[in-house]
N, C-alpha and C positions, 0 to 999 in steps of 0.2 A: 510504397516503400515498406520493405518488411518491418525493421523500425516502428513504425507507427502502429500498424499491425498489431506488436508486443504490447505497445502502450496501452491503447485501445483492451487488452484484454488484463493486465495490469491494474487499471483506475477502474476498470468494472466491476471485475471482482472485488475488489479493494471496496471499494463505496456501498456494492450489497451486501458486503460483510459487513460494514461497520454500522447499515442502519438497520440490523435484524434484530430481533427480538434473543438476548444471549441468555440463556436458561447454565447457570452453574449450582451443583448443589454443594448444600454445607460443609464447611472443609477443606475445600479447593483451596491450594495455594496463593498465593502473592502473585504469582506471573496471571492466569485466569482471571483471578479477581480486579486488576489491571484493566484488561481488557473490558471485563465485563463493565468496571466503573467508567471509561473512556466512551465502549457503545451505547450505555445508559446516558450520558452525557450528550454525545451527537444525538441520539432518538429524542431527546428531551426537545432541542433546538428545533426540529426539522418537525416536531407534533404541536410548538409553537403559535398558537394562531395568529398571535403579535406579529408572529414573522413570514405569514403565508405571501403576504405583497409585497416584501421586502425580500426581494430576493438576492440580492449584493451580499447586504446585512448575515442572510442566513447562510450565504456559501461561507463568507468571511470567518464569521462564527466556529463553522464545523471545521475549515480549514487549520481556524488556528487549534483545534481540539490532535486533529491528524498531526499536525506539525509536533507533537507530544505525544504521537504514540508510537513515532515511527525512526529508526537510529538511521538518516537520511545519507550521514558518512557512511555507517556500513556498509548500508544496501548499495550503494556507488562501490563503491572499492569493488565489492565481492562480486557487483556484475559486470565491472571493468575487470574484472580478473588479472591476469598479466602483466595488462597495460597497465595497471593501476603503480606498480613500482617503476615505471617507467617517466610517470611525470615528476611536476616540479610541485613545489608546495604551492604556489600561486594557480596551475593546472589543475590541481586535486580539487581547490577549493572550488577555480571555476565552473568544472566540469560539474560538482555535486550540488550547484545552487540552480545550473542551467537544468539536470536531469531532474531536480526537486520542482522548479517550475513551470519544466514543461509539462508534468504529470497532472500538478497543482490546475493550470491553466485550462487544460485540455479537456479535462472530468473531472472540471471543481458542479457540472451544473450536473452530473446524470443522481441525483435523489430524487427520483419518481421510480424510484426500483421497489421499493419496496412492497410489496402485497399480502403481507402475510407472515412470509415464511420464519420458522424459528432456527436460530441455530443453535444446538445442544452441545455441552462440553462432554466430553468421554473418558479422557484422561489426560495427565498430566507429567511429564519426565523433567525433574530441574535439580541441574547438579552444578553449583556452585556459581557462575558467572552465565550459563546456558539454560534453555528453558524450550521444551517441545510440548507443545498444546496438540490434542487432538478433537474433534470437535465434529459435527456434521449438521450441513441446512436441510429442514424437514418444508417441503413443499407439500400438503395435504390437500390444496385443491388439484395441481399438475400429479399428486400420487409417488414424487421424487425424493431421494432423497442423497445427497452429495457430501464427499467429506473432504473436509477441509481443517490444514494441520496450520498451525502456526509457530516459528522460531523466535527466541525472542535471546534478549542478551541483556546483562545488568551493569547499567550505566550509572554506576554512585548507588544512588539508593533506589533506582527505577527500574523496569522493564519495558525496554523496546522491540517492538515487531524489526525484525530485518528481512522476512522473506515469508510469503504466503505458498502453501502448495494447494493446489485444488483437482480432488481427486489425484492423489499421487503426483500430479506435474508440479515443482517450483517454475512462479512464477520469476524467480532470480537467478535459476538455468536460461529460461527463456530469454531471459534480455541477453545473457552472458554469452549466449549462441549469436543473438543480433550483432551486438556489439564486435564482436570477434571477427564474422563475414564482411563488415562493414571497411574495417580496421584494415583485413588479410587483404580485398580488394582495391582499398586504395587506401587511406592514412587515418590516424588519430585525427590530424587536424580534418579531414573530412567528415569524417564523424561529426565532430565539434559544429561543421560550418551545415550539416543536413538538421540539427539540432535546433540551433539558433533559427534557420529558416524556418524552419517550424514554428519556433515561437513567434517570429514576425507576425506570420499566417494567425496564429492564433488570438495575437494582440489588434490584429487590424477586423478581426467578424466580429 
């Protein structure tokens, strides 16, 4: 299922981002310094010795860190695109607890990603409720290096991630193509119901 597909490269990148080493210099904005304080946060957990055997403990942990850096509503609405004015308010919500869990569930365990790599801020775009991070991961032993932008949006007195790009692709295009093909070939409610089977799948390994 392509679906899952998305998922899969969604929670991956998602997770090597947030446990790399974030190098910002002095300066930097409110939106960067966010981020930088939230990945210093998860890296702290997951460098943890206390927590090496604990491994419940330590996804729990960094989950509930992501759950606070990420605008969960957003990111639903805008990859539901369309469909998203379409539902009911009891739909909206359901939809965005199932798409937050199944993320959560799926690639709460991939933190053995990490090797190394740094990820460097480059600059920064923030005009008033919106925020464009540009940033890139430096691989020095592979000789790579990738960039990777980040959106974010202010929520009261916060900034939250809504959408990762890597290398030019949004990974919140991607879902928003899935979801659509999904949709176009047979219904929202099937969507909903390939979803939840998923999470079944994933609640019972």
């Amino acid at each position: 299922m392509r679906l899952i597909r998305t998922r899969k490269v969604f929670f991956h990148l998602l997770i090597t981002v947030l446990i790399l080493c974030w190098i910002v210099p002095a300066g930097a904005g409110l939106p960067a310094e966010f981020v930088k304080e939230k990945m210093d946060a998860i890296k702290k957990i997951l460098d943890d010795p206390g927590l090496k055997d604990r491994k419940k403990a330590r996804i729990e942990f960094v989950m509930n860190i992501v759950d606070t850096m990420i605008d969960w509503e957003e990111t639903t609405k805008r990859a539901l695109g369309i469909h998203w004015r379409k539902r009911t308010p009891q739909e909206k919500e359901e939809f965005t607890n199932l798409f937050k869990e199944l993320l959560k569930r799926t690639y709460s365990e991939k933190f053995d990603l990490y090797t190394g790599q740094e990820i460097i801020f480059d600059s920064e775009k923030a005009e008033e409720d919106y925020a464009f991070l540009k940033s890139k991961i430096i691989d020095k032993k592979k000789g790579e290096t990738i960039t990777v932008d980040f959106r974010l949006l202010k929520n009261g007195d916060r900034w939250l991630i809504y959408d990762i790009s890597i290398e030019g692709i949004s990974v919140l295009n991607n879902y928003r193509v899935q979801f659509d093909e999904i949709i176009a070939s047979s219904s929202y409610e099937e969507l909903v119901k390939k979803m939840k089977d998923k999470l079944k799948k994933e609640q019972k390994s």
